[in-house]
N, C-alpha and C positions, 0 to 999 in steps of 0.2 A: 282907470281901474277902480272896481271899490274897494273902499275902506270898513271893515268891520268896526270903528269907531265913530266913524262917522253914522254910521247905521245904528249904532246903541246909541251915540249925539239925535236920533231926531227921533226915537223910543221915547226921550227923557222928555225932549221938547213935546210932545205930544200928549204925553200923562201916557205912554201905554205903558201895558204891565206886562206884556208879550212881545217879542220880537219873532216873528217865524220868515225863517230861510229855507229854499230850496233849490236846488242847483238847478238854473235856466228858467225860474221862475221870478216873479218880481217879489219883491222883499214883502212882508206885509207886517200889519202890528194889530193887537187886542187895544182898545180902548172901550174900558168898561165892555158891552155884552156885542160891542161892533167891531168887526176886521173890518180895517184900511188896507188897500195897496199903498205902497209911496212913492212918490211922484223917484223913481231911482231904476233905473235899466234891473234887468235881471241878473241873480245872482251868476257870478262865474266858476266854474270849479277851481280859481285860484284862491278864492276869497275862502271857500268850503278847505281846501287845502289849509290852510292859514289857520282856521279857528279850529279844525281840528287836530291840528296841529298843539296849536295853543292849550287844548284843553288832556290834552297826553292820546289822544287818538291814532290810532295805527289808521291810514288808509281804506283801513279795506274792513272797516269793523262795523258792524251791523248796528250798534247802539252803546249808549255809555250816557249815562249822568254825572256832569262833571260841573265846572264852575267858571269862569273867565272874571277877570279884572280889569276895566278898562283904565286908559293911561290919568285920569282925572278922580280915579279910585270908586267910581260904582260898580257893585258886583251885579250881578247873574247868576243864578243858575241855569245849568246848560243840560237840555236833553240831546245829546245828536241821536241819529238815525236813518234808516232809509225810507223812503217813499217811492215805491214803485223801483227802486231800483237804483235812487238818484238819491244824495247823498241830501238829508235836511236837519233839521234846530232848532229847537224852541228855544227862546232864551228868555227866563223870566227876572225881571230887574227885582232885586232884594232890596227894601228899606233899611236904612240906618240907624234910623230914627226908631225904635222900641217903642210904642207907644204903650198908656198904662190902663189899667185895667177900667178906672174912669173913661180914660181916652176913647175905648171903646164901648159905652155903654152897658158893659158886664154889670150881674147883681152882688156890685165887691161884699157886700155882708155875706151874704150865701155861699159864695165861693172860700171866703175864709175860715167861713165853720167848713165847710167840705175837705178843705186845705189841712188842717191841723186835727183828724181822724186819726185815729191809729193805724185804720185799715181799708181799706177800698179803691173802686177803680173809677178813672176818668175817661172818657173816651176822645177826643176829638174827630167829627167826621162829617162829612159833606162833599161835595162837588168843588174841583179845581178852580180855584179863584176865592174860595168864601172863607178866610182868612182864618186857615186851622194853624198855619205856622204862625201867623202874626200872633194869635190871638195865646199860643201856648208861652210865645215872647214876653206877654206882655205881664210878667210877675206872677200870673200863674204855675208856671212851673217854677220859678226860683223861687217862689214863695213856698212850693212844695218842696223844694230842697231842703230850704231851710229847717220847716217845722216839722216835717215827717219823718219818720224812722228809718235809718240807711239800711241798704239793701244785704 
């Protein structure tokens, strides 16, 4: 039978940033702009059982964004839902690591006068994958906690 840990264990191994499950389908994962299948039989409805279980899921629920921890402490976020009828899950592996504003090539002078305003709006926005959470992680937003006027 499969193991839902194991399955996030070769996510990791791989560098993907997606894990997508579907019931009676073969497991597959995002790395960078390519899906892989993996070399892993097809998912079972015991394993879909199991993680939806995990993530507070009633059976019979149409979709739910929720989160999983595996036993080695990497998280996920978790979309389940249906496809076609049949129970499936993106699970996107979250960094730990925070990286800083540097880290990411942002222009830190401009963002910090932008930052310490009295008044204005920031947007974040793009396409899935192009690091609007990373990027708000990354002292941008606690920078704006800090300097900007509570709400």
């Amino acid at each position: 039978m499969q193991d839902i840990e194991n399955l996030c264990q070769a996510c990791l191994e791989l560098g993907a940033a997606d894990l997508l499950l579907r019931e009676y389908s073969v497991p597959f994962v995002r790395v960078g702009e390519d899906m892989r299948a993996l070399e892993a039989p097809p998912v079972e409805p015991v394993l879909m059982d199991c993680l939806w279980s995990s993530c507070g899921a009633e059976h019979n629920a149409k979709d739910l964004d929720s989160s999983y921890v595996t036993e080695t402490g990497t998280r996920f976020r978790v979309n389940l839902h249906r496809q076609l009828g049949l129970r499936a899950a993106v699970m996107r592996r979250i960094e730990t690591k925070i990286p800083t504003m540097e880290d990411l090539g942002l222009p830190v002078e401009l963002l910090k006068r932008w930052l310490v305003r009295p008044s204005g709006l920031i947007l974040f926005t793009g396409a899935t994958g192009t690091g609007k959470s990373t990027t708000m992680a990354a002292e941008v937003v606690p920078q704006a906690l800090r300097s900007g006027p509570s709400c």
